[in-house]
PyMOL Python script that loads the backbone (N, CA, C, O; Angstrom):
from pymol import cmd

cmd.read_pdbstr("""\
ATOM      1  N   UNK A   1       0.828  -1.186   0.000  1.00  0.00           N
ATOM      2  CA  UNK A   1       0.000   0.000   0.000  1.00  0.00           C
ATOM      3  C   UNK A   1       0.872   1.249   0.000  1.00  0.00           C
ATOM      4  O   UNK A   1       0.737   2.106  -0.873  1.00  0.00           O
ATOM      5  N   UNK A   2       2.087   1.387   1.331  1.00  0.00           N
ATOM      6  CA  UNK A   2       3.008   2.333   0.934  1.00  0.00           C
ATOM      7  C   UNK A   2       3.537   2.513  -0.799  1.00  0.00           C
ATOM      8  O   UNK A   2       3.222   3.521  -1.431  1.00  0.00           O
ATOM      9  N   UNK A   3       4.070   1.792  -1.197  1.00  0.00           N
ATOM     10  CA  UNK A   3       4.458   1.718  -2.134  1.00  0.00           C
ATOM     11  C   UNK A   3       3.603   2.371  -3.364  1.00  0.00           C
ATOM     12  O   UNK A   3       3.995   3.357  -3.988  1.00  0.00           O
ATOM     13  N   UNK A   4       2.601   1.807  -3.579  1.00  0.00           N
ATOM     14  CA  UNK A   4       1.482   2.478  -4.230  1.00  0.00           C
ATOM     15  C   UNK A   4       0.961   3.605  -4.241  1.00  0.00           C
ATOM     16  O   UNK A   4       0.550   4.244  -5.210  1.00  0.00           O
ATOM     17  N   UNK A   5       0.973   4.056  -2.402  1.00  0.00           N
ATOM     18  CA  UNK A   5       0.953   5.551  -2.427  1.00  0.00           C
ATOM     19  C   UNK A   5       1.990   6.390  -2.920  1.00  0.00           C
ATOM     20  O   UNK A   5       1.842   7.465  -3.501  1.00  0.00           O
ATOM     21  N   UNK A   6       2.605   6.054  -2.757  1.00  0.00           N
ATOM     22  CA  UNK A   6       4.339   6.498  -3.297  1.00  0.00           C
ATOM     23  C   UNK A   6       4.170   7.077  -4.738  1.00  0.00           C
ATOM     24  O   UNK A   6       4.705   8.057  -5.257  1.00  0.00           O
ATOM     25  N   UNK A   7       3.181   6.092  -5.277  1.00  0.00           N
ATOM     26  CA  UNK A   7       3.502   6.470  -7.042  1.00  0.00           C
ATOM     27  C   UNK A   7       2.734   7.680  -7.276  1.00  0.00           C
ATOM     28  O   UNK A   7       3.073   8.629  -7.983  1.00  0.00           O
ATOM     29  N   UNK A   8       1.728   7.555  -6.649  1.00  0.00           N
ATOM     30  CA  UNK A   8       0.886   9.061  -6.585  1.00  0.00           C
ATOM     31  C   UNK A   8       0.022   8.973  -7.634  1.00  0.00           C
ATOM     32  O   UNK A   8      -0.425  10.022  -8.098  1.00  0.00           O
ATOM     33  N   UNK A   9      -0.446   7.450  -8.304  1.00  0.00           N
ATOM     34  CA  UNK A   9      -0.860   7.415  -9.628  1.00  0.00           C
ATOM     35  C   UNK A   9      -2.440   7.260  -9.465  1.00  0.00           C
ATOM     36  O   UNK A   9      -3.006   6.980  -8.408  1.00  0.00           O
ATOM     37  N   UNK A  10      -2.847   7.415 -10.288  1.00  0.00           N
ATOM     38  CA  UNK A  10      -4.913   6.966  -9.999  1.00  0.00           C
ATOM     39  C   UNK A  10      -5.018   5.861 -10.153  1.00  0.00           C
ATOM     40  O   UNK A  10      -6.013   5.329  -9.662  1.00  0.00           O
ATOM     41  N   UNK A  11      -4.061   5.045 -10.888  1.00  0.00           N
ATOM     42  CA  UNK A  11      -4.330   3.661 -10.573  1.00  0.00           C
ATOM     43  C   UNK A  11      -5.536   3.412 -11.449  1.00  0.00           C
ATOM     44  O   UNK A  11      -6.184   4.390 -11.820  1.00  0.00           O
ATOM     45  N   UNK A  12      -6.079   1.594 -11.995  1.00  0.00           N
ATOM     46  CA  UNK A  12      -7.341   1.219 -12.603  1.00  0.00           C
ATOM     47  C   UNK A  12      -8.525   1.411 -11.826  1.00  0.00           C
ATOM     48  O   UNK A  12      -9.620   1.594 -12.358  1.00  0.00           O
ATOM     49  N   UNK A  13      -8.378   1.382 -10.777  1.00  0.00           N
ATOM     50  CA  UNK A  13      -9.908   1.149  -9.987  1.00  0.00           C
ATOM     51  C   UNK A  13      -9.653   1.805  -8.690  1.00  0.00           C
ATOM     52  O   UNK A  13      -8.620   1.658  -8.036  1.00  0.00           O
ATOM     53  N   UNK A  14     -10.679   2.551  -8.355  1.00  0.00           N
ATOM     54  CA  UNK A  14     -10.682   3.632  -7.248  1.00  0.00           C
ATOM     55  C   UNK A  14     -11.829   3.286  -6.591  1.00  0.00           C
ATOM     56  O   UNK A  14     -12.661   2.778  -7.343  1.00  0.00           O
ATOM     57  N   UNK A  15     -12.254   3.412  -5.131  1.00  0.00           N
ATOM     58  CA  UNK A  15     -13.351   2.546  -4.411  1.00  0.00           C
ATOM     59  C   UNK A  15     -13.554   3.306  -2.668  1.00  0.00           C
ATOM     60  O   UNK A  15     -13.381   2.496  -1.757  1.00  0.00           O
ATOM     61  N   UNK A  16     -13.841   4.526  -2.314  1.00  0.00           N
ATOM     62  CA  UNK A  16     -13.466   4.728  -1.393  1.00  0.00           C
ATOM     63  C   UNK A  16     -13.935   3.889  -0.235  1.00  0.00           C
ATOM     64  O   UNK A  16     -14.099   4.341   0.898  1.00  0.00           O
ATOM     65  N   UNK A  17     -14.126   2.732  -0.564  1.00  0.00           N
ATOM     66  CA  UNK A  17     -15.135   1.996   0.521  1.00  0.00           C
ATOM     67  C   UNK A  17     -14.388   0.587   0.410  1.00  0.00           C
ATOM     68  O   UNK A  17     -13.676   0.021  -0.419  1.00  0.00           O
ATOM     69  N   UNK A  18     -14.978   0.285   1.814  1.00  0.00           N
ATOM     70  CA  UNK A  18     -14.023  -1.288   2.419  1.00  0.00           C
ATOM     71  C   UNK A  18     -13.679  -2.573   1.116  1.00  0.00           C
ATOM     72  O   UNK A  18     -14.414  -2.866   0.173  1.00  0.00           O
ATOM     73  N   UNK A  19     -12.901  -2.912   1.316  1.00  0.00           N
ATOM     74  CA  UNK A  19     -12.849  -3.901   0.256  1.00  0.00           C
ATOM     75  C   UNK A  19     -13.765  -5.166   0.208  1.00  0.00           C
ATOM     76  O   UNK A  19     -14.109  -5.799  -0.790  1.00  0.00           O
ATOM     77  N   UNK A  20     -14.091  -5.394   1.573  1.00  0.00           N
ATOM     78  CA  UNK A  20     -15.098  -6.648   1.906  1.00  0.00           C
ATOM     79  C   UNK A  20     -16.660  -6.162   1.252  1.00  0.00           C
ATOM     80  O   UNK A  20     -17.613  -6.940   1.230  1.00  0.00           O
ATOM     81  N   UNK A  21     -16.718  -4.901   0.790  1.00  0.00           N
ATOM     82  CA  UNK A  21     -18.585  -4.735   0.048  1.00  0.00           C
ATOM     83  C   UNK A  21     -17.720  -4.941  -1.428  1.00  0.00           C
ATOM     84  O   UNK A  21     -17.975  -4.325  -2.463  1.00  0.00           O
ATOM     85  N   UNK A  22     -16.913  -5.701  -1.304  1.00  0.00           N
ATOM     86  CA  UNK A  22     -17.062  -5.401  -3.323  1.00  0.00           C
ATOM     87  C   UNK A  22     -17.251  -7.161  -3.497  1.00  0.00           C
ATOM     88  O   UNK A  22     -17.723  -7.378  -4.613  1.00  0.00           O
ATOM     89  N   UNK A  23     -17.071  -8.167  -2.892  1.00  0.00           N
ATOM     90  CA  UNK A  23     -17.712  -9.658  -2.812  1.00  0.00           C
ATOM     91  C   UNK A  23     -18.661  -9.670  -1.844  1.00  0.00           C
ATOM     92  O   UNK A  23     -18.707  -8.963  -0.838  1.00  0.00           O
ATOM     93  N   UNK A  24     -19.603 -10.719  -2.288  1.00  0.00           N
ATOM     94  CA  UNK A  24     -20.869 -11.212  -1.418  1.00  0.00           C
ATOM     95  C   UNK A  24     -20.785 -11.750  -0.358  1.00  0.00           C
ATOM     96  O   UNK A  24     -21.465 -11.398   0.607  1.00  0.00           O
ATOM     97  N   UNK A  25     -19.769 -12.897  -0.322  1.00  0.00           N
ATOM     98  CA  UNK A  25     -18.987 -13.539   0.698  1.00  0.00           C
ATOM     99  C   UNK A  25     -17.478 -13.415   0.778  1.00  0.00           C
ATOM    100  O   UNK A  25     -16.772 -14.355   0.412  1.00  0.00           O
ATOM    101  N   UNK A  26     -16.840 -12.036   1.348  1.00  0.00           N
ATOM    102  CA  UNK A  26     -15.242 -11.946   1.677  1.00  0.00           C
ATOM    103  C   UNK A  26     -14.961 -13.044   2.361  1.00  0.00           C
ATOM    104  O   UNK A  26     -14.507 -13.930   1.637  1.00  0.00           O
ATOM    105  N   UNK A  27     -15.053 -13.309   3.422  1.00  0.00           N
ATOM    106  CA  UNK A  27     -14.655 -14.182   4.022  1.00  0.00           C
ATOM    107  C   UNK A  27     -14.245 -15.683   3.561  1.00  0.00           C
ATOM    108  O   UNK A  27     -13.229 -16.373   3.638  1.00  0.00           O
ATOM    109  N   UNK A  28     -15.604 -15.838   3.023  1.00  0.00           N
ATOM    110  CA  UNK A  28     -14.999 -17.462   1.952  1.00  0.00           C
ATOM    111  C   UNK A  28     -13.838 -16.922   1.039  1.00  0.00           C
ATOM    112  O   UNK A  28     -12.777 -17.546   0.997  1.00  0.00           O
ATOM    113  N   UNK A  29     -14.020 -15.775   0.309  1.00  0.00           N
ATOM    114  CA  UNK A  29     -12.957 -15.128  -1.052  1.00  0.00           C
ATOM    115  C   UNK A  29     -11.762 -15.485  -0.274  1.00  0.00           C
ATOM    116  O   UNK A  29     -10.911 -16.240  -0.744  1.00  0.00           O
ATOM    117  N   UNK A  30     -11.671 -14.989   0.855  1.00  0.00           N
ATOM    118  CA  UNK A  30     -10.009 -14.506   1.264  1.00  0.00           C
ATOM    119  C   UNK A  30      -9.582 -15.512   1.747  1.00  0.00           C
ATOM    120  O   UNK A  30      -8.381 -15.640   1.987  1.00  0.00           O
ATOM    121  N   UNK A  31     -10.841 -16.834   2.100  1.00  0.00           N
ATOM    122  CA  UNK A  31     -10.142 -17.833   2.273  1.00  0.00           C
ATOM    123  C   UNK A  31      -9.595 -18.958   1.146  1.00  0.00           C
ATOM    124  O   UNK A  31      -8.590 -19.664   1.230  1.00  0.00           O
ATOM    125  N   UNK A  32     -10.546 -18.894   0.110  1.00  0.00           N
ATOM    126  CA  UNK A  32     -10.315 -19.298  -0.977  1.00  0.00           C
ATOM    127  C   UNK A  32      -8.909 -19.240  -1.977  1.00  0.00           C
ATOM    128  O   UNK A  32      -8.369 -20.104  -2.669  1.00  0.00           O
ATOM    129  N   UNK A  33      -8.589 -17.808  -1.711  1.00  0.00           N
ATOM    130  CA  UNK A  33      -7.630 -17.255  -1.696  1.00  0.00           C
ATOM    131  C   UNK A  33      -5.796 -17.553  -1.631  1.00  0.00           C
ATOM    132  O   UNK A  33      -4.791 -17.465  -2.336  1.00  0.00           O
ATOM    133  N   UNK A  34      -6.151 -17.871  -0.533  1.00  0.00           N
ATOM    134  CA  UNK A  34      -5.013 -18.102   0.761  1.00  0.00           C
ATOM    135  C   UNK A  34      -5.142 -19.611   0.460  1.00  0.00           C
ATOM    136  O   UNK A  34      -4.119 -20.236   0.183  1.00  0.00           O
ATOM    137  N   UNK A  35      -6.274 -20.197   0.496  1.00  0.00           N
ATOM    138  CA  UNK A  35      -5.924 -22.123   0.011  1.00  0.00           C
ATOM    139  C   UNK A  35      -5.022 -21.706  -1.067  1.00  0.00           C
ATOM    140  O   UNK A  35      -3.863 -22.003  -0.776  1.00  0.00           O
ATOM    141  N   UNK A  36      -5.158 -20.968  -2.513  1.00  0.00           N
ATOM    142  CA  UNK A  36      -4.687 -20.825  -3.888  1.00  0.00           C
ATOM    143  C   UNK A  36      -3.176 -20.767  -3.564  1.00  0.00           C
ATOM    144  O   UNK A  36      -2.304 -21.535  -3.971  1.00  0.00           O
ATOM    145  N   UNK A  37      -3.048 -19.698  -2.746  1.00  0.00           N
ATOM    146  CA  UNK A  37      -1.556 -19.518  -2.591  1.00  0.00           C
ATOM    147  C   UNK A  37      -0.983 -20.391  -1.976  1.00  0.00           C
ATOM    148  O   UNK A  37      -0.079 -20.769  -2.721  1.00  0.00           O
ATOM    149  N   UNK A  38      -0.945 -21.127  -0.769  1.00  0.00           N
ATOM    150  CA  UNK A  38      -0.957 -22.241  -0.434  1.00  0.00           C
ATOM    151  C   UNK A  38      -0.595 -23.217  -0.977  1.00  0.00           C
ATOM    152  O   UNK A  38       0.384 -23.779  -0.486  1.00  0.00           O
ATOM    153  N   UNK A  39      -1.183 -23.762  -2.104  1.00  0.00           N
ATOM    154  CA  UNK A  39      -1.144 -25.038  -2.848  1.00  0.00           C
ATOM    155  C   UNK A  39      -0.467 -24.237  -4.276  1.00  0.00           C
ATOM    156  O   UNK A  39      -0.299 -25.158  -5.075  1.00  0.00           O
ATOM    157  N   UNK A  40      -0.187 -23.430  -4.679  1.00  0.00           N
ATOM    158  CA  UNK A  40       1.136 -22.845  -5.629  1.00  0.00           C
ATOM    159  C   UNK A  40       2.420 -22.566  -4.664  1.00  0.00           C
ATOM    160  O   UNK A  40       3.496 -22.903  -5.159  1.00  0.00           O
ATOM    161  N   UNK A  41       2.452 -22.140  -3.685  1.00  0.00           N
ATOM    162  CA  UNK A  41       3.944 -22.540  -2.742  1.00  0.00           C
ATOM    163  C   UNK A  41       4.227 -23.621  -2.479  1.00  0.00           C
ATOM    164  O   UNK A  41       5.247 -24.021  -3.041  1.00  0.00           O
ATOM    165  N   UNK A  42       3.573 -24.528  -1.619  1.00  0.00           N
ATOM    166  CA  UNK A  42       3.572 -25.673  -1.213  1.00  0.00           C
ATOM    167  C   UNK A  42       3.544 -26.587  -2.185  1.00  0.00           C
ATOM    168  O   UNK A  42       4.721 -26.837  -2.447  1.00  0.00           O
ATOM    169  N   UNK A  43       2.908 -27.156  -2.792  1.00  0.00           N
ATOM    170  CA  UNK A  43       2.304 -28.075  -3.444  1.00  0.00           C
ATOM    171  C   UNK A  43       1.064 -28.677  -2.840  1.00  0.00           C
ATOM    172  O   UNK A  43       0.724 -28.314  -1.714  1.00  0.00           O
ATOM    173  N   UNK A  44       0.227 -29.744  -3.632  1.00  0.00           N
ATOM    174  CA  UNK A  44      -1.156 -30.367  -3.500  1.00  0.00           C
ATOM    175  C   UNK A  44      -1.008 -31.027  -2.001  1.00  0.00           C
ATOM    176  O   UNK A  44      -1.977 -31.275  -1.283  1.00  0.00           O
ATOM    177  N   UNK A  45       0.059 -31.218  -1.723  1.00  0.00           N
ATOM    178  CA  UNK A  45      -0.102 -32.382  -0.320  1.00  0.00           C
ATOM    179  C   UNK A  45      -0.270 -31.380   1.131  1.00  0.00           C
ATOM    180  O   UNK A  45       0.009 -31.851   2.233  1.00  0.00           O
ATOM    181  N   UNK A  46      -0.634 -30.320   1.005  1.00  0.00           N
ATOM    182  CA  UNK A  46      -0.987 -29.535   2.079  1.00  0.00           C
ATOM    183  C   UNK A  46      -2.068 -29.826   2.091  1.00  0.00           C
ATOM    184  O   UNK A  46      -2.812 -29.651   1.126  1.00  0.00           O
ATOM    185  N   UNK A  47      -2.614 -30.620   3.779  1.00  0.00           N
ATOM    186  CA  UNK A  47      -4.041 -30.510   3.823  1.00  0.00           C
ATOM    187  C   UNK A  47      -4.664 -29.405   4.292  1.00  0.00           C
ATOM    188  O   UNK A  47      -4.184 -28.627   5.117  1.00  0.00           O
ATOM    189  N   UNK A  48      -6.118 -29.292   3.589  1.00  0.00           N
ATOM    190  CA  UNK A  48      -6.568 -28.225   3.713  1.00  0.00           C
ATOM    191  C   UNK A  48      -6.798 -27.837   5.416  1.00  0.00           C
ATOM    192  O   UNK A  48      -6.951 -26.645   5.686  1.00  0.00           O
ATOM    193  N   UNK A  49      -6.819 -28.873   6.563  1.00  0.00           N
ATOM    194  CA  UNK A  49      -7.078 -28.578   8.037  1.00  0.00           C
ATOM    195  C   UNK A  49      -5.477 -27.175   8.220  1.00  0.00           C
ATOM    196  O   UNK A  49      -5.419 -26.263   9.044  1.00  0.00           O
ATOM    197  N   UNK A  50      -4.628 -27.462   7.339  1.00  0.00           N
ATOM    198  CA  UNK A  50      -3.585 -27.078   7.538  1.00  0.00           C
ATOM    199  C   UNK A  50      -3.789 -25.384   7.825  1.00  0.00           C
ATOM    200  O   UNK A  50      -3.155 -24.859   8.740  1.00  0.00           O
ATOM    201  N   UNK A  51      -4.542 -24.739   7.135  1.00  0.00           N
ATOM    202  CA  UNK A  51      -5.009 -23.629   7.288  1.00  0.00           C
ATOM    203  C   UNK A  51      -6.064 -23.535   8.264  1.00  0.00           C
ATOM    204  O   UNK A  51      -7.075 -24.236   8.311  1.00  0.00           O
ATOM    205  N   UNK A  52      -5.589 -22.207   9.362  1.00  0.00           N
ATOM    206  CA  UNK A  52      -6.142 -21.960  10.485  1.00  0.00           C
ATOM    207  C   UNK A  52      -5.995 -20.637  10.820  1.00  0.00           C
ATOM    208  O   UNK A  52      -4.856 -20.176  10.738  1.00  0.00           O
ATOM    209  N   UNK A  53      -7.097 -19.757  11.264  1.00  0.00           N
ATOM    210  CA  UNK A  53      -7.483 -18.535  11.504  1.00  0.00           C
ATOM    211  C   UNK A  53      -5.846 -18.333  12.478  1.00  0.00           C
ATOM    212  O   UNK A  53      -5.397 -19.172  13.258  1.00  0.00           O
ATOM    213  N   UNK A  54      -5.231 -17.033  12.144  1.00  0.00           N
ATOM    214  CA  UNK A  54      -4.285 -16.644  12.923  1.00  0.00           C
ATOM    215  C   UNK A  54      -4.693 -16.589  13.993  1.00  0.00           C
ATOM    216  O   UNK A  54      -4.009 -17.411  14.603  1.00  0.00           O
ATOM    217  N   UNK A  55      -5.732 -15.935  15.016  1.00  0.00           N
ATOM    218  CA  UNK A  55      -6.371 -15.654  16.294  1.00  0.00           C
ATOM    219  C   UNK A  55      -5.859 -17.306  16.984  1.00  0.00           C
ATOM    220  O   UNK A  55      -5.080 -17.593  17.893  1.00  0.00           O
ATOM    221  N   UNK A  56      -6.685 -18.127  16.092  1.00  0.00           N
ATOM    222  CA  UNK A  56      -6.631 -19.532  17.018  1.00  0.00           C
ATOM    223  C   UNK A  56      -4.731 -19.949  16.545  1.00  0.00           C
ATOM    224  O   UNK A  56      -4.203 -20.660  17.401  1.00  0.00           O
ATOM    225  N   UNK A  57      -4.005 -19.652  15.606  1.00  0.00           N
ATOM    226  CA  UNK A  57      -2.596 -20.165  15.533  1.00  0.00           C
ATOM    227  C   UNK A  57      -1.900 -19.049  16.533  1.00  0.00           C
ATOM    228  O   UNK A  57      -1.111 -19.504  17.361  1.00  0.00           O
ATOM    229  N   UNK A  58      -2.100 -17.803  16.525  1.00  0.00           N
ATOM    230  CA  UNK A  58      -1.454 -17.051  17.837  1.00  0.00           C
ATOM    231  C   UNK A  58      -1.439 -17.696  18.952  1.00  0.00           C
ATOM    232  O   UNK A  58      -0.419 -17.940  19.597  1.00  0.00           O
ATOM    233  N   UNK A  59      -2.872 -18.096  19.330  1.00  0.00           N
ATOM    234  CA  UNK A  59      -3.303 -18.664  20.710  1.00  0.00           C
ATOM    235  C   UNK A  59      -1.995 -19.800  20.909  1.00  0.00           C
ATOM    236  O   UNK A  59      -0.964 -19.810  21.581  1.00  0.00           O
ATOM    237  N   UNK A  60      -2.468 -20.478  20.203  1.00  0.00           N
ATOM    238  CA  UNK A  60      -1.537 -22.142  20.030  1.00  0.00           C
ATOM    239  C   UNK A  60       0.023 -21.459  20.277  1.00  0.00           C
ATOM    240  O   UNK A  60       0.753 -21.871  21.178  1.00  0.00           O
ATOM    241  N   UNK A  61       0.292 -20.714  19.645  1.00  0.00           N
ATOM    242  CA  UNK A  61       1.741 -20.218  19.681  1.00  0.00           C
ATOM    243  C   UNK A  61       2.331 -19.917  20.878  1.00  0.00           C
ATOM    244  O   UNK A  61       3.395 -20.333  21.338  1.00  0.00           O
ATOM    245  N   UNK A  62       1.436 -19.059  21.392  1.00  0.00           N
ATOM    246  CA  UNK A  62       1.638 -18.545  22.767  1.00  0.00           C
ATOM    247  C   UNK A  62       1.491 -19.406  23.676  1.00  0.00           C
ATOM    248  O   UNK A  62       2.395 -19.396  24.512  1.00  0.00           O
ATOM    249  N   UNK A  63       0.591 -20.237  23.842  1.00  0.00           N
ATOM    250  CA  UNK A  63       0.380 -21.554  24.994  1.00  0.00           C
ATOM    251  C   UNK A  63       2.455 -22.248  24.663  1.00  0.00           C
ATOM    252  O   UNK A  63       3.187 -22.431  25.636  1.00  0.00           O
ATOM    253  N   UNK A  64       2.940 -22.486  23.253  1.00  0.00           N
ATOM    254  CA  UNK A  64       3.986 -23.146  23.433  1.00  0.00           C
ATOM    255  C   UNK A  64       5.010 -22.516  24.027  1.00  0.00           C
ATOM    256  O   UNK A  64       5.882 -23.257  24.483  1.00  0.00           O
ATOM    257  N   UNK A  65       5.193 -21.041  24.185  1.00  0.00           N
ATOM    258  CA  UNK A  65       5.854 -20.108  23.727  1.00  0.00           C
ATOM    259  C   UNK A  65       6.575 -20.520  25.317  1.00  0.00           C
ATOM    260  O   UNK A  65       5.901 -20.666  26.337  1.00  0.00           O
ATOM    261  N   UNK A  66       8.938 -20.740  25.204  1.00  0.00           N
ATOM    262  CA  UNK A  66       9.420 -20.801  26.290  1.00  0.00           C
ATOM    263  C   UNK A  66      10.052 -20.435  26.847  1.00  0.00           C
ATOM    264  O   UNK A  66      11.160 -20.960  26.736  1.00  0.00           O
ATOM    265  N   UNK A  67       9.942 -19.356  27.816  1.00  0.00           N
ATOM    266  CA  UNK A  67      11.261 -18.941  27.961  1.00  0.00           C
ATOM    267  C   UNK A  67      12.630 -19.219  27.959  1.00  0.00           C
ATOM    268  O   UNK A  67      12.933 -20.392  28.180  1.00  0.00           O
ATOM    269  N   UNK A  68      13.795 -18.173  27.702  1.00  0.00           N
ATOM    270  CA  UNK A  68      15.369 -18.054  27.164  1.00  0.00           C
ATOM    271  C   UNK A  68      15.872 -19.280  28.102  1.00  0.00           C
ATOM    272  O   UNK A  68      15.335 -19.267  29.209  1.00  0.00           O
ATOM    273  N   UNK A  69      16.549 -20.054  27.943  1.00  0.00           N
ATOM    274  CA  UNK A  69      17.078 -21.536  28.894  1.00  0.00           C
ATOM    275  C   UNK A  69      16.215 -22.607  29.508  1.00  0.00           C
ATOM    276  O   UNK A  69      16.686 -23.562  30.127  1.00  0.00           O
ATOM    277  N   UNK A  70      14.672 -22.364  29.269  1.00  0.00           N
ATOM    278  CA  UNK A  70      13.913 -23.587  29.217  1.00  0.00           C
ATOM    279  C   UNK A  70      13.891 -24.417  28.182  1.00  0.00           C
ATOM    280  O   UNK A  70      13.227 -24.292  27.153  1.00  0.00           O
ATOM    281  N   UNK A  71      15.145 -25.862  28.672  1.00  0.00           N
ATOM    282  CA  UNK A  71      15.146 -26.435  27.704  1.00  0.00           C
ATOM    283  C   UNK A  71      13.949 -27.917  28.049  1.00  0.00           C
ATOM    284  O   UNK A  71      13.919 -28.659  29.031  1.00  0.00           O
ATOM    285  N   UNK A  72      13.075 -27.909  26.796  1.00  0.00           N
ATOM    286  CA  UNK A  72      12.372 -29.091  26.876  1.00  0.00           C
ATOM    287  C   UNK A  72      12.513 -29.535  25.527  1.00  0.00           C
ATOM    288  O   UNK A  72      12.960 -28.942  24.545  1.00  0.00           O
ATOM    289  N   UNK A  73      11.902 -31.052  25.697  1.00  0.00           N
ATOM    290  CA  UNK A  73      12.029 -32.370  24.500  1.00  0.00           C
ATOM    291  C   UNK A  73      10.308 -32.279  24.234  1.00  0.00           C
ATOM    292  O   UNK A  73       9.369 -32.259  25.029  1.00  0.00           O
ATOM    293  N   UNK A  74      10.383 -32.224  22.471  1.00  0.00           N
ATOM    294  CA  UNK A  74       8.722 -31.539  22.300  1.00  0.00           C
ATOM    295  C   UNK A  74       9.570 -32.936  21.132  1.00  0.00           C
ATOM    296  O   UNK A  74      10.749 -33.033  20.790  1.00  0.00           O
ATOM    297  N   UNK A  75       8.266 -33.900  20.767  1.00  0.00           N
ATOM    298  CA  UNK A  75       8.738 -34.862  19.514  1.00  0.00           C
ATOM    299  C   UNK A  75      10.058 -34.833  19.340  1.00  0.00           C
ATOM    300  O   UNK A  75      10.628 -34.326  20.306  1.00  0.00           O
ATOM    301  N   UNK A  76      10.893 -35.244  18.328  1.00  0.00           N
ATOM    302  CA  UNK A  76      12.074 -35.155  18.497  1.00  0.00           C
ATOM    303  C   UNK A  76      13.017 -34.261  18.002  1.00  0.00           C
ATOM    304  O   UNK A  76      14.137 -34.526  17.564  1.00  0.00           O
ATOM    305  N   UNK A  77      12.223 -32.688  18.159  1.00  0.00           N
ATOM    306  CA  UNK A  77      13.188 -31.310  18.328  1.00  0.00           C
ATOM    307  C   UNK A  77      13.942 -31.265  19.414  1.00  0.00           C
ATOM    308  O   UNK A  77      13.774 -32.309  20.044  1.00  0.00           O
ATOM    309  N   UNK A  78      14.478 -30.759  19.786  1.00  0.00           N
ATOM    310  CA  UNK A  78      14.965 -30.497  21.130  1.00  0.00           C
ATOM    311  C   UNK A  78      15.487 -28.326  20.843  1.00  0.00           C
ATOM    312  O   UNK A  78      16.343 -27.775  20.152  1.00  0.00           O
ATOM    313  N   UNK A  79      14.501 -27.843  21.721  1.00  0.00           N
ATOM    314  CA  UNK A  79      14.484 -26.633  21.677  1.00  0.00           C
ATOM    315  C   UNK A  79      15.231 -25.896  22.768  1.00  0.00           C
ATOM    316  O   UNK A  79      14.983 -26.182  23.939  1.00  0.00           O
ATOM    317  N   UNK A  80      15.849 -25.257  22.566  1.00  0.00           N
ATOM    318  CA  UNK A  80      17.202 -24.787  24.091  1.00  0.00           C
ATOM    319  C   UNK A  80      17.483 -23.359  23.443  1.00  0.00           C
ATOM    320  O   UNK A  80      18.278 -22.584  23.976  1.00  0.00           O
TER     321      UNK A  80
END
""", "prot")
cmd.dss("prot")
cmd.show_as("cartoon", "prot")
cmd.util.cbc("prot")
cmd.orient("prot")
């Protein structure tokens, strides 16, 4: 978006309004989306459970999250 402002140009399409009223269902779009990109980085063998609302992957993150010299054995990482 910086970047774009930067150019100072009018650009194809101008919209002063949220991007979520220009589809019927954003929410499916952006998830639809994000599968697309997904499976062109990754490849086909990403299952789709694999994708998960950041809110609930933050959560998860933070429950693991260990402090500097807590060393524990999680599967067979060993994190230190």
């Amino acid at each position: 978006m910086a970047a774009a402002a930067k150019l100072a140009s009018p650009g194809v399409f101008q919209l002063e309004r949220p991007a979520r009223e220009l589809m019927r269902d954003f929410v499916a779009q952006s998830k639809a989306a994000s599968w697309d990109m997904y499976i062109a980085a990754f490849g086909p063998k990403v299952p789709r459970e694999a994708l998960v609302p950041v809110a609930d992957f933050a959560r998860a993150a933070k429950s693991r999250w260990q402090e500097p010299g807590d060393v524990r054995r999680q599967g067979h990482y060993r994190y230190e």
